[in-house]
N, C-alpha and C positions, 0 to 999 in steps of 0.2 A: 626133794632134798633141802630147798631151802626153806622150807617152812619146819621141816622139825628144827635145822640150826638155828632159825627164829625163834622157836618157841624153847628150845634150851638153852640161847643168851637171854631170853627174857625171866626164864626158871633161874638160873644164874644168879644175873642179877638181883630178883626177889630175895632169894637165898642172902646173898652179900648184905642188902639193905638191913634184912630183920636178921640178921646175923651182929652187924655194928651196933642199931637200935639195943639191943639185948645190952651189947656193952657200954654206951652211951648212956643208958639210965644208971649205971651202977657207979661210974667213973666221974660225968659229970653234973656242973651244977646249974641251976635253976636260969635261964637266961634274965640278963637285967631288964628295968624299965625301958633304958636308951635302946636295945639291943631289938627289944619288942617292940617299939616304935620305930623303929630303924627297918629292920624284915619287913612292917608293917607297909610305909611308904616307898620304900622299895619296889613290894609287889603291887600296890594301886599305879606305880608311874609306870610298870610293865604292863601292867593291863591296861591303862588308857593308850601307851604307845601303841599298842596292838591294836585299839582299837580307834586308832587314828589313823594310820596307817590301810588300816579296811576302809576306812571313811574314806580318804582319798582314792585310792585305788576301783571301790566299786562302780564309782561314775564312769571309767574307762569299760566296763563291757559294753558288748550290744544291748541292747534294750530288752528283749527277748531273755537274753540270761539274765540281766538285770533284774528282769521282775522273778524270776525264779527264784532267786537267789535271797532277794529283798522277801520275798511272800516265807521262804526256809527260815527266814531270821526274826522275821512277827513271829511266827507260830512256836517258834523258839523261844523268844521272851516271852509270852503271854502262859507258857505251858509251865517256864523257871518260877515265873510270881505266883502261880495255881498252883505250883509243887512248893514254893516256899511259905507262903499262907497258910496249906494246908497243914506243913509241919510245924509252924507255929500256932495254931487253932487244937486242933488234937490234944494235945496233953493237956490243957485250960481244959477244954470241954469232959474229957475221962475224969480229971478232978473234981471239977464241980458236980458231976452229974451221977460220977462214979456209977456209972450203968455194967451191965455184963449180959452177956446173951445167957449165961445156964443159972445168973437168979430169974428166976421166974414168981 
């Protein structure tokens, strides 16, 4: 039972977001420069707190979880730069190279 009321406040909510979205493009306007710089550093100083925050706190496990933990969070970033590389190489290479697998 709580997994369908989970998954029907999550349907809900979906619902509400691209519900507003639909009306927010039609109603407002374009965010400012300040506003975009502003949102911008906003969320960098959330995410470094986040990530300051783990910085301190990881030293406190056991050692054992530690490296677990520490070995999830390499193979995490190493897999983010291999996925983000990749979606920056791609479209460069399809251009230039403009290949297709059915010219033959």
């Amino acid at each position: 039972m709580k997994k369908f009321s989970a998954v029907f406040i999550t349907f809900s909510l979906l619902q509400l977001v691209l519900a507003s979205e639909e009306h927010s493009e039609e109603e407002s306007e374009k965010p400012t420069v300040a506003e975009k710089y502003g949102y911008g550093t906003i969320a960098i100083v959330i995410v470094s707190l986040v990530t300051l925050v783990g910085f301190l706190i990881l030293p406190c496990f056991k050692k054992t979880i530690f490296d677990h933990i520490l070995s999830i969070l390499t193979a995490l970033a190493a897999s983010t730069l291999l996925c983000d590389t990749l979606l920056h190489i791609l479209p460069q290479v399809k251009t230039k190279f403009s290949f297709s697998l059915l010219n033959t």
